[in-house]
N, CA, C and O atoms as a printed pandas DataFrame, in Angstrom:
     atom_number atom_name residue_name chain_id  residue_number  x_coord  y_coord  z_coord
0              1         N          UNK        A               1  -81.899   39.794   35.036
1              2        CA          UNK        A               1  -81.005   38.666   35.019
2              3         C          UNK        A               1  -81.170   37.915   33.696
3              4         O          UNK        A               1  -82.258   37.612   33.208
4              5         N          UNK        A               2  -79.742   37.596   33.071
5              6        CA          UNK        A               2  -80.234   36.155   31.858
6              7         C          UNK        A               2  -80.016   35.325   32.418
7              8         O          UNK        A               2  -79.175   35.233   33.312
8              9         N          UNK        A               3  -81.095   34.116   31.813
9             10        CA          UNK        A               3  -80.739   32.883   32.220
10            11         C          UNK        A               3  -80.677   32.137   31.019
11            12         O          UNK        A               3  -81.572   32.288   30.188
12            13         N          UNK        A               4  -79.513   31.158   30.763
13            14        CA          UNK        A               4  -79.671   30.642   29.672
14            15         C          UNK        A               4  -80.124   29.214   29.608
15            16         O          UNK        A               4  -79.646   28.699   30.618
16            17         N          UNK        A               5  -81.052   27.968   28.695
17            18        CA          UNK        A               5  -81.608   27.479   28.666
18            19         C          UNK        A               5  -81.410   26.769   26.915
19            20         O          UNK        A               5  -81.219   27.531   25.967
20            21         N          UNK        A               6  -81.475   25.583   26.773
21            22        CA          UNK        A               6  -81.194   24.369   26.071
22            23         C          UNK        A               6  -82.893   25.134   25.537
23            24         O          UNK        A               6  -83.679   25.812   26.199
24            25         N          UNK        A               7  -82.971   24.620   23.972
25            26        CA          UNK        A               7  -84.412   24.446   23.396
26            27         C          UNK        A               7  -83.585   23.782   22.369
27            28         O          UNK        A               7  -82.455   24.016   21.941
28            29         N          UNK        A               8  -84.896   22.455   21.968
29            30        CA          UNK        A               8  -84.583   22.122   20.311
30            31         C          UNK        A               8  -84.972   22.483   19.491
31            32         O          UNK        A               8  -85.955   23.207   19.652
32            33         N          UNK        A               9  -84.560   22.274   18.273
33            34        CA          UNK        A               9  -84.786   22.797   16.706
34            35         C          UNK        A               9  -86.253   23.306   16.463
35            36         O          UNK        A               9  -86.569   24.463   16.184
36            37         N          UNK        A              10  -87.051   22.280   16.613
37            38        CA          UNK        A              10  -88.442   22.206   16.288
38            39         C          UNK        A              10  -88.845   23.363   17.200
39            40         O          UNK        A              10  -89.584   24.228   16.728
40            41         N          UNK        A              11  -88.459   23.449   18.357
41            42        CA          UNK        A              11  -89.580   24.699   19.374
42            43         C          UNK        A              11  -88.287   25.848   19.101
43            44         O          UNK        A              11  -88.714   26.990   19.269
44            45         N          UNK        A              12  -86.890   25.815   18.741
45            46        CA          UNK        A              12  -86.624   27.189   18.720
46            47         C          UNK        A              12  -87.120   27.490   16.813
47            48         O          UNK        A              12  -86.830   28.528   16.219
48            49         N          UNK        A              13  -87.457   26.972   16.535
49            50        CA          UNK        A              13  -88.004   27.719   14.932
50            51         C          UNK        A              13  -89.260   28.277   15.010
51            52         O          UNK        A              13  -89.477   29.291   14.347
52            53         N          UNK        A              14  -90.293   27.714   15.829
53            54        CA          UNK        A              14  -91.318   28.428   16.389
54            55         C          UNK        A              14  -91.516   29.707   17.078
55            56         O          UNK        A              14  -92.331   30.570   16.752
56            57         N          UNK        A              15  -90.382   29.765   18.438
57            58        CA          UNK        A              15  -90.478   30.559   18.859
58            59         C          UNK        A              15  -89.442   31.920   18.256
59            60         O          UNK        A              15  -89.524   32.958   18.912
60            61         N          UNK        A              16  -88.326   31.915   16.824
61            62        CA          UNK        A              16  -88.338   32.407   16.441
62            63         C          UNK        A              16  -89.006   33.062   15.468
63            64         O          UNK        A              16  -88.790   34.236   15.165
64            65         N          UNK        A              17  -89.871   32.303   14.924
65            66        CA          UNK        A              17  -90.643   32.673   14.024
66            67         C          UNK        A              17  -92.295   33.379   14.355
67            68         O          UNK        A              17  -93.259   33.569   13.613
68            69         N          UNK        A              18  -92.118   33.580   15.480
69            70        CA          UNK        A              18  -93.499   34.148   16.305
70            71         C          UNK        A              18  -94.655   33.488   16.871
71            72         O          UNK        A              18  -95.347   33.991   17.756
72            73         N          UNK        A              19  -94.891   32.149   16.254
73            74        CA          UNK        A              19  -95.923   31.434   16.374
74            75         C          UNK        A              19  -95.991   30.755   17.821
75            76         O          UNK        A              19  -97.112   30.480   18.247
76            77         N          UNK        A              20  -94.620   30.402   18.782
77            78        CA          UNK        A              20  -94.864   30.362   20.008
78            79         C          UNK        A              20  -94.418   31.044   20.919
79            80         O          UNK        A              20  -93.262   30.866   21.301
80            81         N          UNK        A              21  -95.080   31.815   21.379
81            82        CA          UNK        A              21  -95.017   32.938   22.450
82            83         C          UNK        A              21  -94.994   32.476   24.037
83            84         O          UNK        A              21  -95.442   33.240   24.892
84            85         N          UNK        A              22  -94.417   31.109   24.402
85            86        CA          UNK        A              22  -94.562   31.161   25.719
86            87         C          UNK        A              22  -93.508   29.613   25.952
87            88         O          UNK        A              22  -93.003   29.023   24.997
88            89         N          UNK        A              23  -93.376   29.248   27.165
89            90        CA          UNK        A              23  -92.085   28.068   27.327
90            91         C          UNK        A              23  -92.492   27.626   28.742
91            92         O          UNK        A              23  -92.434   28.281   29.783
92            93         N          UNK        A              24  -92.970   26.209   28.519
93            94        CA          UNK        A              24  -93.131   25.402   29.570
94            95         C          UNK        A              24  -91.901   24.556   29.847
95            96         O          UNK        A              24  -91.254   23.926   29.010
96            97         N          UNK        A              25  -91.585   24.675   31.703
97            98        CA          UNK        A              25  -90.254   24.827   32.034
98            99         C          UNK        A              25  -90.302   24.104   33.284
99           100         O          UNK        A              25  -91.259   24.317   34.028
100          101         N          UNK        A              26  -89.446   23.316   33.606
101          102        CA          UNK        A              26  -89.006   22.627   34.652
102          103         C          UNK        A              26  -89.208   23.724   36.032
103          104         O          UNK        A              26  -88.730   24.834   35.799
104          105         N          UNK        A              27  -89.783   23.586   37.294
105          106        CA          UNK        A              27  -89.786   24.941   37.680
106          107         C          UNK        A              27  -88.324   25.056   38.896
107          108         O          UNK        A              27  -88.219   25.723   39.926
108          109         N          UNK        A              28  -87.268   24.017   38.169
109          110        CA          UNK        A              28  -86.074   23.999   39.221
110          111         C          UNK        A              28  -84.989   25.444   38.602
111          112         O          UNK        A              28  -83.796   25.309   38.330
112          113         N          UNK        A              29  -85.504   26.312   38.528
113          114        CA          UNK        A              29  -84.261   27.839   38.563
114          115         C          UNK        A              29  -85.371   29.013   38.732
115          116         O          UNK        A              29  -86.558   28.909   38.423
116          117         N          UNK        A              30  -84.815   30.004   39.215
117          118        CA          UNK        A              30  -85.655   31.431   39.817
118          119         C          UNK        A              30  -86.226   31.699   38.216
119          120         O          UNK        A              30  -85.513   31.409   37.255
120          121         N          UNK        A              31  -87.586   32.283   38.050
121          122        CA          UNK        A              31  -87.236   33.090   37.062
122          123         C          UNK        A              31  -88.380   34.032   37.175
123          124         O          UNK        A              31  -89.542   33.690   37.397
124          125         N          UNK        A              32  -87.906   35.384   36.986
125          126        CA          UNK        A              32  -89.422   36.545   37.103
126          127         C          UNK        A              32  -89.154   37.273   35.956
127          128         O          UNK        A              32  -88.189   37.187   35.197
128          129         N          UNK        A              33  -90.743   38.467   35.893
129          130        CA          UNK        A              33  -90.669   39.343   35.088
130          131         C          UNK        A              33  -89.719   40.074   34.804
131          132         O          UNK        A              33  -89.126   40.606   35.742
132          133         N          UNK        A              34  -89.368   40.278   33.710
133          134        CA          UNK        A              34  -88.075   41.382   33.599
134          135         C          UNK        A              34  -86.873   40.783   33.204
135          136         O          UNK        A              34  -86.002   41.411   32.602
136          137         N          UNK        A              35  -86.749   39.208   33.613
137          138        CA          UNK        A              35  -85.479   38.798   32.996
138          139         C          UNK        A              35  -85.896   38.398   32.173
139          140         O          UNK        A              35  -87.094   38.420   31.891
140          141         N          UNK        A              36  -84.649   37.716   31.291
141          142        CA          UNK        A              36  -84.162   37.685   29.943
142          143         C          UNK        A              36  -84.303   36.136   29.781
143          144         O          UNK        A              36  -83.394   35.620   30.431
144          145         N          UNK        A              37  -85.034   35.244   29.211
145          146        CA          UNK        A              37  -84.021   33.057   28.703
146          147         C          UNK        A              37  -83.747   33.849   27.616
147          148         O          UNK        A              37  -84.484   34.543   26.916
148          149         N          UNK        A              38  -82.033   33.533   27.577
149          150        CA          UNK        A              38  -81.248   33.159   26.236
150          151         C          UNK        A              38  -81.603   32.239   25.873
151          152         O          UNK        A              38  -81.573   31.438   26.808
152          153         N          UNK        A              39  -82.110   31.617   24.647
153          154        CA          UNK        A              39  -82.497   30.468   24.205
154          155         C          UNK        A              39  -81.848   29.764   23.639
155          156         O          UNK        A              39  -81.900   30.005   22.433
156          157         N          UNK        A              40  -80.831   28.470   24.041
157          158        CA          UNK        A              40  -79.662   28.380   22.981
158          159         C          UNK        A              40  -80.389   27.024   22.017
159          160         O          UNK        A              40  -81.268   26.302   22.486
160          161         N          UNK        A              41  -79.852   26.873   20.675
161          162        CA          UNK        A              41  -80.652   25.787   19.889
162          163         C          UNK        A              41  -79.757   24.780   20.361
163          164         O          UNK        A              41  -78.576   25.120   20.439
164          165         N          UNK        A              42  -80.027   23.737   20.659
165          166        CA          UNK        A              42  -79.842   22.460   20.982
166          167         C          UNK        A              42  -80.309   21.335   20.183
167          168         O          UNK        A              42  -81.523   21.153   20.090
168          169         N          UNK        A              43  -79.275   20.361   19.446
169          170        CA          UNK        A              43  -79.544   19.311   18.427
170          171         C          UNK        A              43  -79.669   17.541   19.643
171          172         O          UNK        A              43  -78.757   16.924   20.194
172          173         N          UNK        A              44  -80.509   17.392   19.634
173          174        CA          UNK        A              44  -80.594   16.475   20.829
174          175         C          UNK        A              44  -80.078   15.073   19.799
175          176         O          UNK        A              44  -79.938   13.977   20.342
176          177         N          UNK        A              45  -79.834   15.230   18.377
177          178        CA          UNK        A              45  -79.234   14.018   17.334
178          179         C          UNK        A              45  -78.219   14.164   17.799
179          180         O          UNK        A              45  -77.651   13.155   18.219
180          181         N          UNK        A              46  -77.479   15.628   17.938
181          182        CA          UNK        A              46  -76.076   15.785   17.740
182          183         C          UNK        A              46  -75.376   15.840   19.180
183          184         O          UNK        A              46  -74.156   15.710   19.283
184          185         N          UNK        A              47  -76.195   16.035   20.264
185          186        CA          UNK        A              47  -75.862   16.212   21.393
186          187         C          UNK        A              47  -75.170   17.664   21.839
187          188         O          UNK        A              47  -74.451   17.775   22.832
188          189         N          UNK        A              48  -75.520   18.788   20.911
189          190        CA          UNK        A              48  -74.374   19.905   20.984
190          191         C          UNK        A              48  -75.479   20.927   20.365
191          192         O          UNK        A              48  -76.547   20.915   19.752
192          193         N          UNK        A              49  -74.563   21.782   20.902
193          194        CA          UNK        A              49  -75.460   23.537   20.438
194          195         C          UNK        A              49  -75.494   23.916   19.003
195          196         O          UNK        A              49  -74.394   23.757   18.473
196          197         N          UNK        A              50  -76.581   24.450   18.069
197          198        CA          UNK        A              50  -75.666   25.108   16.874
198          199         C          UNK        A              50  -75.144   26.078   16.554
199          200         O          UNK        A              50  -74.629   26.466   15.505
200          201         N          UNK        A              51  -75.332   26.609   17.808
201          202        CA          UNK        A              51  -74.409   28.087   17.699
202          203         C          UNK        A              51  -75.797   28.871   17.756
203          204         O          UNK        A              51  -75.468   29.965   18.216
204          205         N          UNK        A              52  -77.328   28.899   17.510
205          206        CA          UNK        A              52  -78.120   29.892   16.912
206          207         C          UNK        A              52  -78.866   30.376   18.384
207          208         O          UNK        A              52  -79.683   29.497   18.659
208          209         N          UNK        A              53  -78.879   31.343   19.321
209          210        CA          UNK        A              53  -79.457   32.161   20.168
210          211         C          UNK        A              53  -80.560   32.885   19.867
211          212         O          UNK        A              53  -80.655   33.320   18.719
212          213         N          UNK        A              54  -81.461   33.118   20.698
213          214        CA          UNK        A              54  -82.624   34.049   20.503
214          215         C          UNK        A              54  -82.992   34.563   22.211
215          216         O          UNK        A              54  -83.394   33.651   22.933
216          217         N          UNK        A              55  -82.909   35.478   22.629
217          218        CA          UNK        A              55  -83.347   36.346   23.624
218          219         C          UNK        A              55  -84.979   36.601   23.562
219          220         O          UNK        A              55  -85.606   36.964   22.566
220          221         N          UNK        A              56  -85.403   36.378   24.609
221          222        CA          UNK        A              56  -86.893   36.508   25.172
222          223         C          UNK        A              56  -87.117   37.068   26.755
223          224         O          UNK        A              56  -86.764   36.598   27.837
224          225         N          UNK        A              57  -87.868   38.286   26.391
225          226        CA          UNK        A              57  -87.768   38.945   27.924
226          227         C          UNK        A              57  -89.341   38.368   28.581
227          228         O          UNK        A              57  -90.450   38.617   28.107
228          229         N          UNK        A              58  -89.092   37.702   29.559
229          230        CA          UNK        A              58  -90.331   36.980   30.160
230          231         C          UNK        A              58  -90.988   37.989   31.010
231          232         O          UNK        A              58  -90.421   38.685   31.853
232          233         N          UNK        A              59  -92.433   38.001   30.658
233          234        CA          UNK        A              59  -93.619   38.848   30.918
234          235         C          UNK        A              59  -94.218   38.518   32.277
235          236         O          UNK        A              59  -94.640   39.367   33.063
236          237         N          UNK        A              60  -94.213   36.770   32.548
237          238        CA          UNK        A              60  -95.123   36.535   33.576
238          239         C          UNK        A              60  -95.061   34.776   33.897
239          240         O          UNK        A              60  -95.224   33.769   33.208
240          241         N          UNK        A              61  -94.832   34.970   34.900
241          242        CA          UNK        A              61  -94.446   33.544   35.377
242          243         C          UNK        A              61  -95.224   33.110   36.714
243          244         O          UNK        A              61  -95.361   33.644   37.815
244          245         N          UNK        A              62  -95.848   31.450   35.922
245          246        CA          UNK        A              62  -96.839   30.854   36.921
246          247         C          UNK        A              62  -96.537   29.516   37.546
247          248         O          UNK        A              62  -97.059   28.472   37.154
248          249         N          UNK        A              63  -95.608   29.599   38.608
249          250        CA          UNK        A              63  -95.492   28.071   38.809
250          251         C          UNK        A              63  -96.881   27.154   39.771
251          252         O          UNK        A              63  -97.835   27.613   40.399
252          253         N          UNK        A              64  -96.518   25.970   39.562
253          254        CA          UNK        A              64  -97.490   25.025   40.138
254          255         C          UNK        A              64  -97.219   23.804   40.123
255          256         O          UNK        A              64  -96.337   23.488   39.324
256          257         N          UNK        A              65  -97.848   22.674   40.971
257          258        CA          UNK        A              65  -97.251   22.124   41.591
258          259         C          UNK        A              65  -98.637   20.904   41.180
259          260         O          UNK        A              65  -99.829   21.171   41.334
260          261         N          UNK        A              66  -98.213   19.857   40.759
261          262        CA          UNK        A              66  -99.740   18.903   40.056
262          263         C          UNK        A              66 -100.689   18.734   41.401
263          264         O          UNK        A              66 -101.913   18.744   41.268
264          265         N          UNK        A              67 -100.034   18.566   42.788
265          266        CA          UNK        A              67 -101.114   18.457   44.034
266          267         C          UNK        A              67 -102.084   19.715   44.059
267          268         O          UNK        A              67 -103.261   19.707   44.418
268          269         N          UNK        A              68 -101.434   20.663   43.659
269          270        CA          UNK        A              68 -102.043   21.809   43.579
270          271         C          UNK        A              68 -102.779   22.670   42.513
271          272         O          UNK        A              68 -102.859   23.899   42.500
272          273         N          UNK        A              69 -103.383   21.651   41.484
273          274        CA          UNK        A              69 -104.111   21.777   39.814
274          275         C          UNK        A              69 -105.344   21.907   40.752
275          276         O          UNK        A              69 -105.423   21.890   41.980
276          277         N          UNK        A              70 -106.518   22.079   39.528
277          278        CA          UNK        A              70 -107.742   21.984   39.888
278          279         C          UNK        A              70 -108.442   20.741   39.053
279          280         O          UNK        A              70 -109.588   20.826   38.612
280          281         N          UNK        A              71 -107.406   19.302   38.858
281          282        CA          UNK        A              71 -107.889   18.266   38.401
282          283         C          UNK        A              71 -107.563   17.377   39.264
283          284         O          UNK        A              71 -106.901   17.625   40.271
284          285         N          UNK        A              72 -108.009   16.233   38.941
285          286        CA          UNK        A              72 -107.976   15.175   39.395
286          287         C          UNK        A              72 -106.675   14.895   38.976
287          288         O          UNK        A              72 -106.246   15.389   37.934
288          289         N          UNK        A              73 -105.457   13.564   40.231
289          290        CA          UNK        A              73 -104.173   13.319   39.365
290          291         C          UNK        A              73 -104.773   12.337   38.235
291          292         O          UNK        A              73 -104.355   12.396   37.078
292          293         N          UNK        A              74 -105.551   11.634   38.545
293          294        CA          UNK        A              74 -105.760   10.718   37.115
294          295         C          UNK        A              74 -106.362   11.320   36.227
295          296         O          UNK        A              74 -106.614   10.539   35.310
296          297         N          UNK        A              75 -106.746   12.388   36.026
297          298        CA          UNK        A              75 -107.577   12.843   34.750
298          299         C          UNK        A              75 -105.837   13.609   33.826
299          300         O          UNK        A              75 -105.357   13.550   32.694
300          301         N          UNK        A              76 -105.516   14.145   34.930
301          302        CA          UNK        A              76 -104.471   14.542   34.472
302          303         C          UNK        A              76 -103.014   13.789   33.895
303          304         O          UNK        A              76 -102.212   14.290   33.107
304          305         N          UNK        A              77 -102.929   12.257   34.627
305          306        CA          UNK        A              77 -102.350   11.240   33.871
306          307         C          UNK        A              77 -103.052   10.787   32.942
307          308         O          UNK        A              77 -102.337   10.830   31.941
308          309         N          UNK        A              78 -104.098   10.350   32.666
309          310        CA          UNK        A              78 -104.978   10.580   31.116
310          311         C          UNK        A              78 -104.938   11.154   29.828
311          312         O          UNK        A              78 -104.847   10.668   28.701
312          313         N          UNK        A              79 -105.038   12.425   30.309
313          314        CA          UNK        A              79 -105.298   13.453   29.225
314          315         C          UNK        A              79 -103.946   14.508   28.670
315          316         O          UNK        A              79 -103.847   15.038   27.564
316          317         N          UNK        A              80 -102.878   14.605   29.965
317          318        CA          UNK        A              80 -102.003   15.360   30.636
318          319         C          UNK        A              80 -102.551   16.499   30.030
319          320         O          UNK        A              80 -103.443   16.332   29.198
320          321         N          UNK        A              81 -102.154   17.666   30.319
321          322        CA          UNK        A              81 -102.038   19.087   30.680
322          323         C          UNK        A              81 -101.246   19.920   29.011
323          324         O          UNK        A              81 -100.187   19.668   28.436
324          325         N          UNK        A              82 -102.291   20.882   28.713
325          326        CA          UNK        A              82 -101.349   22.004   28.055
326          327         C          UNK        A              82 -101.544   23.237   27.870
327          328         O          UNK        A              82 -102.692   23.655   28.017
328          329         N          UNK        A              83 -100.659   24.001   27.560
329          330        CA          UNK        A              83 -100.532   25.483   27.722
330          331         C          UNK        A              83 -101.023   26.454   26.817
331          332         O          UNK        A              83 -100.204   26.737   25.942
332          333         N          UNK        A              84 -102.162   27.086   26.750
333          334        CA          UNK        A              84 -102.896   27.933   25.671
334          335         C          UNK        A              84 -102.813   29.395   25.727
335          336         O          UNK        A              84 -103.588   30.022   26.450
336          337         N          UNK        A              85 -101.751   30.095   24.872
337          338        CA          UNK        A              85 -101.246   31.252   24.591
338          339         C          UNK        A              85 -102.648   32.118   23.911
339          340         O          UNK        A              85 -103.370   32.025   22.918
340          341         N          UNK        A              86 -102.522   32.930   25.033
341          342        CA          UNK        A              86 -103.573   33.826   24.076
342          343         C          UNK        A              86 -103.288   35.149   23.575
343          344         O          UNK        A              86 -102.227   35.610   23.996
344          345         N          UNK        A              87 -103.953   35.891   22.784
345          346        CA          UNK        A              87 -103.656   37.041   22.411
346          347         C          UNK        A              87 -104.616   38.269   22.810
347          348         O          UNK        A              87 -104.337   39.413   22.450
């Protein structure tokens, strides 16, 4: 399946350019191994697309739910939470 998906400038130049390999995501739409995010660039100045797409076939998908972390909610309103791509 594609699903297509809003990114801005700053994270789609990254993730075209190789350096980010992964996309933390609202977990409100299906998404599993094997499908496709179209990535469309999104100018959040301009309010509109620039036309520039990039396709990413997703490997592995982990949803979760903050009741269900292995932190505390206040350590985690503190510090909040981030995502470490490894190789």
């Amino acid at each position: 399946m594609k699903i297509k998906k809003k990114v801005w400038p700053e994270y789609f130049e990254r993730l075209l350019g190789g350096s980010k390999t992964y996309e933390l995501r609202l977990a409100d739409f299906e998404c599993n191994p094997g499908d496709v995010l179209v990535l469309e660039e999104w100018d959040p100045k301009t309010g509109d697309y620039t036309g520039r797409t990039l396709e990413k076939t997703v490997t592995y998908v982990d949803k979760f739910k903050i009741d269900k972390l292995f932190w505390p909610k206040e350590e985690i309103e503190k510090h909040g939470l981030q995502v470490i791509s490894l190789k």
